[in-house]
N, C-alpha and C positions, 0 to 999 in steps of 0.2 A: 451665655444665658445662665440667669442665676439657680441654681436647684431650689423647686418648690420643696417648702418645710411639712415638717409633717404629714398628710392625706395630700396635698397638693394640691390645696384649694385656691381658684385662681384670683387672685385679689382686683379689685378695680384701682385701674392706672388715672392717677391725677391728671385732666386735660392740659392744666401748666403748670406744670411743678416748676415752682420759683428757686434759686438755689439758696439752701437753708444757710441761714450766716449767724455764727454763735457768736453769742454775746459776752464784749469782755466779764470775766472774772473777778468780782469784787474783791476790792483788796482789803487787808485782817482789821484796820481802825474804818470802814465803812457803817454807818447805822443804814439799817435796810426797814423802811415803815412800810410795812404791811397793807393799813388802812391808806396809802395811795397806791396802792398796786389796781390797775387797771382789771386786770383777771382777779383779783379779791373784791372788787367793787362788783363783778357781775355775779361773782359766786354768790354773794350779800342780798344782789335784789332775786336773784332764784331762792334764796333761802327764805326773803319776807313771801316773795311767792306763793312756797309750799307753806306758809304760815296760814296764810290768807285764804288758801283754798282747799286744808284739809281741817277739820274739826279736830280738835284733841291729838292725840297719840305722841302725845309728849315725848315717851321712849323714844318712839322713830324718830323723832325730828332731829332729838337727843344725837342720836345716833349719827344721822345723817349731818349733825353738823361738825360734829368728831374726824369723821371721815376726810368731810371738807376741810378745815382743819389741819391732817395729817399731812395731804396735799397740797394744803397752802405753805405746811414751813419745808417740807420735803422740795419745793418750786423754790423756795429763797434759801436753802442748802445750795442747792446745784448753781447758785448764783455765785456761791462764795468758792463754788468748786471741791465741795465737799460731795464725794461719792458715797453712794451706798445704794444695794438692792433696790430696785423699783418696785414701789407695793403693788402686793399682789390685792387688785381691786373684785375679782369675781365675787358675788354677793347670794346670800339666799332669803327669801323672802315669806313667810311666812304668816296665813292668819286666812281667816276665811273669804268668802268670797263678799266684794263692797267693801272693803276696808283700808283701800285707797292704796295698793301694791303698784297697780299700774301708774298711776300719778305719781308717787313718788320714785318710779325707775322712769320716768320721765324728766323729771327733774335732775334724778343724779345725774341725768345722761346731759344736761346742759351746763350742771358742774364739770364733771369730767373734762366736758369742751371747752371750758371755759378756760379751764388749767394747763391743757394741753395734752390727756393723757388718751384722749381719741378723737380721731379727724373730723368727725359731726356729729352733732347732737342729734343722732338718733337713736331708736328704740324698734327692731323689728322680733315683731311679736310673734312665737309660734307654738303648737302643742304638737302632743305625740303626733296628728295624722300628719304634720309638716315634715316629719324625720321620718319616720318608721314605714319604711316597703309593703309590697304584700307578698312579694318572692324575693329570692335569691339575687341578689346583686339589683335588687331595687333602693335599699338603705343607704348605702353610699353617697350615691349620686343625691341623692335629695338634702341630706345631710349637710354635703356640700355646698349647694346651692342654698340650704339656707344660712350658714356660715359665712360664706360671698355674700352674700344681702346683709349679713349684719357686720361686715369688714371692716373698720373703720369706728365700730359703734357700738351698742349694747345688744346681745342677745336674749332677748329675755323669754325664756319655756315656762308656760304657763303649765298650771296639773305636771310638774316635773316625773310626779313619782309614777307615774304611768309608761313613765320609759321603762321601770322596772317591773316583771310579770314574772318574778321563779316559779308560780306555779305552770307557766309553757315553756318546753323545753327550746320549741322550736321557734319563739318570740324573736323580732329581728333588735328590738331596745336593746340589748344589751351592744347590740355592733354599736349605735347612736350615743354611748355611755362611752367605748372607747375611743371612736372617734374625737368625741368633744375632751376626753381627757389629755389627748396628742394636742389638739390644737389651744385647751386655755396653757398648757404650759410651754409653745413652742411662739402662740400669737398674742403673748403677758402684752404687749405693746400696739394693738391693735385690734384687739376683743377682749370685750366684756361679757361676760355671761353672769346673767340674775335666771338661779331658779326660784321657783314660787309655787306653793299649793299649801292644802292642808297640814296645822304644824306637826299631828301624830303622823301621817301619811310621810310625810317630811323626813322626819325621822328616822322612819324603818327605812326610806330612802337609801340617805346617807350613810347608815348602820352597814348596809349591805352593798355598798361601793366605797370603802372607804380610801379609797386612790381616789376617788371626784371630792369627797368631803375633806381632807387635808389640801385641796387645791382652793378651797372655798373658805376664805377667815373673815369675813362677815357673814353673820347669820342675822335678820333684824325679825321682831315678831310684830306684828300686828292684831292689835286685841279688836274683839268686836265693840261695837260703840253701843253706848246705855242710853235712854230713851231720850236725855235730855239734850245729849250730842246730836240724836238724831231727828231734833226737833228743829235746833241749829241749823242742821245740815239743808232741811229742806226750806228754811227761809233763805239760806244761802243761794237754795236751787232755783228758788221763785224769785229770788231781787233780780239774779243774772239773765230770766227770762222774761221778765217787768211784767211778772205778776206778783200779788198778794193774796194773803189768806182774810177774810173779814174776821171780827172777833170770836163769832161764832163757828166759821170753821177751824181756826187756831184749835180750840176747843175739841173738834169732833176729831180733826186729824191728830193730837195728841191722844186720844181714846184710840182712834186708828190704830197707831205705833201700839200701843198695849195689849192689842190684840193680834195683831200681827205679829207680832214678834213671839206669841207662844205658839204658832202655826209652824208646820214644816214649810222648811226649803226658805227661809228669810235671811236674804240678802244684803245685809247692812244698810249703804247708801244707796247700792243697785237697788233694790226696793223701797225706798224712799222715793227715786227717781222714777220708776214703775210707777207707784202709787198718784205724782204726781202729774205725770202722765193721763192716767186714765180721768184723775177727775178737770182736768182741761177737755177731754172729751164728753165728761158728762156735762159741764161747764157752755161748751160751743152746743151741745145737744138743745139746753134748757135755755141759751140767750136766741137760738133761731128760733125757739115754738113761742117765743113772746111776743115775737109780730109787730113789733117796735121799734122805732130807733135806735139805734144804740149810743149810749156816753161812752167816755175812756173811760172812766168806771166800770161800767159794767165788763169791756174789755178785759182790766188789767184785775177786776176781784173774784177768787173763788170762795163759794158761797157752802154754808154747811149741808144745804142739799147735795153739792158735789161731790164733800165726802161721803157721805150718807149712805150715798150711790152704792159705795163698794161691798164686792159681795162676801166680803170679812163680814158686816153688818148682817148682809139677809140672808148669812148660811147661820149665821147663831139666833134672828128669828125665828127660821123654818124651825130650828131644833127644841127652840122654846115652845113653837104649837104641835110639835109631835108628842 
């Protein structure tokens, strides 16, 4: 039996493991094209992918295709049989919340697989209460098992910096911090871990574990989006759900975003999609009291009354008649 590495996290066993058979070794006058490599063709349409379905963030995209990239000439090194270190891929993620973190560790995690450097393109998602106990030899075990769930794939800790709390002595995050530092350096070849929260929070994270932060050489940031991105975003949001805005609400829900956006707690695209939301319900509200037939039109269009709706608007009424 072979000794568990690390904590001893029990890894899940392949139903049929086929036996791996390496492939000759290209020899020194070989030209190796890239542009037909099978795993570079998939890397390419995940990469128009996240093209197509994030707005702006050029940086990240930037980034992420660097990455991809490093991994694609690092895959045709080892063809010609040229060794070296295997990049250390753990990632961190940074930028508020709606700003497309989880999509793009969704994505990375289909490059990854594409490339060959983890078993499936997954992404299992968790925050402090997934790891951290609430006694004594309860952090372990849970830690564990979410490590096993992400075995093969990306771990991705949302709100990371919560695992750290120095102002409690008796906090269990800190066990969750050495845990995960045993296992990204023991399981380089079978986990991935992306942390993600707040970039200052972020920060003092890193600052104050810096065994986790020298484990982590991607850092990516993610800026919040400006109004006109996030006007974008929300015709993106409505073609995909085959609806439209009429001219007039174009209009109202642009004023919308203006105001919204000097309000607490707004959530980039998460509040765009919110916002969307509700006026499909004030939408389905105003098409049943019409007592009418309905067209596909009236269906698939949201009207400036449905923006109107929202009580962004009639909290800054009430405050104009007071």
């Amino acid at each position: 039996m072979d000794t568990p590495k690390g904590f001893g996290v029990p890894r899940p066993v392949p139903e049929a493991a086929a036996e791996v058979v390496e492939p000759e070794v290209l020899t020194d006058d070989v030209e190796l094209d890239l542009s037909v490599d099978e795993a570079a063709a998939r890397v390419e349409e995940t990469l128009a992918a996240l093209d197509a379905e994030l707005v702006g963030l050029a940086p990240v995209k930037r980034r992420v295709r660097e990455i991809a990239s490093l991994l694609l000439v690092d895959r045709a090194r080892r063809q010609f049989g040229l060794t070296s270190s295997r990049p250390t891929l753990h990632m961190s993620f940074t930028g508020g919340p709606g700003t497309g973190k989880t999509t793009v560790a969704l994505r990375m995690a289909a490059i990854l697989h594409a490339l060959g450097y983890i078993r499936a393109p997954r992404v299992h998602t968790v925050t402090r209460d997934d790891l951290v106990g609430q006694f004594i030899g309860h952090t372990a075990p849970k830690t564990k098992e979410a490590i096993a769930r992400a075995a093969g794939g990306v771990l991705f800790i949302d709100e990371a910096y919560y695992l750290f709390r120095p102002d409690n002595e008796r906090d269990y995050g800190q066990e969750v911090i050495e845990i995960l530092l045993t296992e990204m350096e023991n399981e380089r070849g079978d986990l991935v871990v992306i942390f993600a929260g707040y970039p200052d929070r972020m920060a003092t994270f890193f600052s104050a574990n810096p065994g986790l932060s020298s484990r982590v050489p991607h850092h990516i940031g993610f800026d919040d989006y400006n109004h006109t991105e996030l006007v974008q975003i929300a015709d993106l949001m409505l073609t995909s759900e085959n609806f439209r805005f009429d001219d007039a609400a174009q209009s109202a829900f642009s004023e919308y975003l203006t105001k919204r956006m000097r309000r607490p707690r707004f959530s980039n695209a998460r509040s765009v999609r919110n916002a969307i939301e509700r006026s499909r319900l004030r939408q389905a509200r105003r098409l049943v009291e019409l007592r009418r037939p309905l067209r596909k039109e009236d269906l698939i269009t949201l009207t400036a009354e449905d923006i109107y709706g929202s009580s962004v608007f009639l909290a800054e009424t009430a405050g104009e008649a007071q």
